[in-house]
N, C-alpha and C positions, 0 to 999 in steps of 0.2 A: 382193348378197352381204353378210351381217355383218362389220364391220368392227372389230378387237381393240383398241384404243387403249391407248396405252400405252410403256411401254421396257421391255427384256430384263434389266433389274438388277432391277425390282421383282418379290419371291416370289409377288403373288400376282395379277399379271400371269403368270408363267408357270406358275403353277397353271391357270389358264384355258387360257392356249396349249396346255399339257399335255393335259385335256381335251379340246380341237378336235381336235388332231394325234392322238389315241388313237384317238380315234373317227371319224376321217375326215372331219368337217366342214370344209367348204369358209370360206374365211373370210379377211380381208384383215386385215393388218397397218398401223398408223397410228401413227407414232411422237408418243408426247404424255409432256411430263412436268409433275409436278405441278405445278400453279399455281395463284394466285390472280387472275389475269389472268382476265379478263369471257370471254372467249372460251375458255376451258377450263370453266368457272364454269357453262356452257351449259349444256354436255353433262356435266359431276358435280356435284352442287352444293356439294361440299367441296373441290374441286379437285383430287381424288385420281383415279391409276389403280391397277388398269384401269376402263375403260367400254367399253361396249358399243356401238356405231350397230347400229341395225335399220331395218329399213322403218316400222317400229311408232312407233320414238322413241329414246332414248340409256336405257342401264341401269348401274348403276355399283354397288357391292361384290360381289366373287370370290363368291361363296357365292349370289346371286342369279342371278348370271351363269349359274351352272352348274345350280341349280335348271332356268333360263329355257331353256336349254338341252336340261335332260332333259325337260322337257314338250312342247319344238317339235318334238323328233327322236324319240321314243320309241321307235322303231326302233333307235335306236342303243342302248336297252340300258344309257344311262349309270350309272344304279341298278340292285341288285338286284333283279329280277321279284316276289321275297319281302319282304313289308312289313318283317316282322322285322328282314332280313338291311339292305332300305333303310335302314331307323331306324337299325340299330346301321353302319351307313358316315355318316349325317350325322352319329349321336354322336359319331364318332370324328372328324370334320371339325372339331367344335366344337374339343373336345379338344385338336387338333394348331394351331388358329389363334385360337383364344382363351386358352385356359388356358396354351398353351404361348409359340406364336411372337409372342403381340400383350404376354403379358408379361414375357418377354425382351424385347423389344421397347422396353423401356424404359433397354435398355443402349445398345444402337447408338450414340447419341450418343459414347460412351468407346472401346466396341469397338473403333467401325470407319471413326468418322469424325473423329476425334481432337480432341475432346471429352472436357466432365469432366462428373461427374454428381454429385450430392450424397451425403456419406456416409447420409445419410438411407434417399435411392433405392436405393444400392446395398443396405441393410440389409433393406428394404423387401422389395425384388424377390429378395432370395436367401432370405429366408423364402417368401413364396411360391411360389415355381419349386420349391422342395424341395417344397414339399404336393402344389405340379401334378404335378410329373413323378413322385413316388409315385403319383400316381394314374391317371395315363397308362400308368403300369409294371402297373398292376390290370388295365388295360381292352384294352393292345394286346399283341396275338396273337407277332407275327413269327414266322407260319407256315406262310414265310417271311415274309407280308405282314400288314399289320395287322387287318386283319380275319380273317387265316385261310390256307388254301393255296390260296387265288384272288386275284390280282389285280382290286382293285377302284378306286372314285371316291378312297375314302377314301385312297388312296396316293399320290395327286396332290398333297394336301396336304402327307403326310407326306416326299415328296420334297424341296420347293420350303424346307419349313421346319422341319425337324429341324437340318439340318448349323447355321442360324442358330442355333438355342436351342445347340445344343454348342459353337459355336464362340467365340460372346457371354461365356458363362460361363464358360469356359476363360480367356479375355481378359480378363473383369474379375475374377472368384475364385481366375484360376490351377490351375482343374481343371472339369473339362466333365461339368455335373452330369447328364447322361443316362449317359454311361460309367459315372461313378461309379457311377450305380443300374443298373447292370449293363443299360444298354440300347446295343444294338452297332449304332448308324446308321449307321457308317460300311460296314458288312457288308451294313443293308438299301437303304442309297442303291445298293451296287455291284450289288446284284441286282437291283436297280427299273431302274438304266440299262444294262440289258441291253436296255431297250425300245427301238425306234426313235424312236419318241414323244420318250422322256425323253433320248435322246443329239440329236435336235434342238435341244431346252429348253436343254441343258448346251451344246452349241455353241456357238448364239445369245448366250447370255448371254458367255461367253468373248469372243467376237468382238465385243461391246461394249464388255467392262470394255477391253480391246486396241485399240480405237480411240478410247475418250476417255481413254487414257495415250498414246498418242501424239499428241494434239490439241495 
């Protein structure tokens, strides 16, 4: 059995989770968090999770993971059958985990773990996020879902790391630059965890942040 490595606070660790649990893959859970200790170092070689164990060998960034994924099981359907409709759910993958959440991603430090960031960064990253997320507001549907009136891959993303880019910039700019551009997350998170799938993800992660406050 594949084995998820990882903790329930990291987005895209539960991005992956997300995927297994949608699609029914069987799959074991291995709590690891990042390190630069030899023995994390193994199996990622930047000491990040998630990773992956297989029979095969260890595989480590979210977006491989679920490539690797869709090529073992193709059964399961994890892409769209239509190249098209593929192409434009990994565009939107891109979209939602680079352009968006990796540069927001540069806030966290202030946000959320109380930390300061240079007037610099801050300058920096709210010019940017305004062009991304103009451009996110071009590309994504919410119809309801982001690609369209089908629930797709590309949602998985947008679940794990939408509420982070809205919540970051509210936190450091004191207004949450997806709302402002009229994009209503918090409408398309409520209908995404409608899923079983996605109210495991959101437990999990609960029942962690709830056990390292009580630690």
């Amino acid at each position: 059995m594949i084995k998820l490595c990882g903790f329930a606070l990291s987005n895209y660790y539960n991005k992956v989770k997300f995927v297994l649990l949608e699609h029914d893959i069987p799959f074991e859970e291995v709590p690891v968090l990042p390190s630069q200790e030899e023995a994390v170092l193994e199996h990622s070689p930047l000491g990040k999770v998630p990773f992956l164990q297989t029979e095969d060998g260890d595989l480590c960034e979210s977006q491989c993971i679920v490539e690797y994924l869709a090529a073992r099981y193709p059964d399961k359907a994890i892409f769209s059958a239509d190249p098209w409709a593929a192409a434009k759910e990994r565009e939107m993958i891109m979209f939602v985990d680079v352009h968006l959440e990796l540069t927001a991603r540069n806030l966290y430090k202030e946000a959320f773990f109380g930390g300061k960031i240079t007037e610099a960064t801050r300058g920096r990253i709210e010019k940017l996020l305004a062009h991304h997320v103009a451009g996110f507001k071009r590309l994504a549907k919410f119809a309801p879902y982001l690609c369209g009136e089908r629930f797709s891959v590309a949602d998985t993303a947008g679940y794990v790391n939408l509420p982070l880019v809205g919540m970051a910039t509210q936190a450091i700019y004191g207004r949450d630059f997806l709302l402002d551009a009229g994009i209503d997350w918090k409408s398309y998170v409520k209908k995404i965890n409608d899923r079983p799938a996605a109210q495991r993800v959101t437990a999990d992660r609960k029942a962690y942040v709830a056990s390292t406050r009580a630690a």
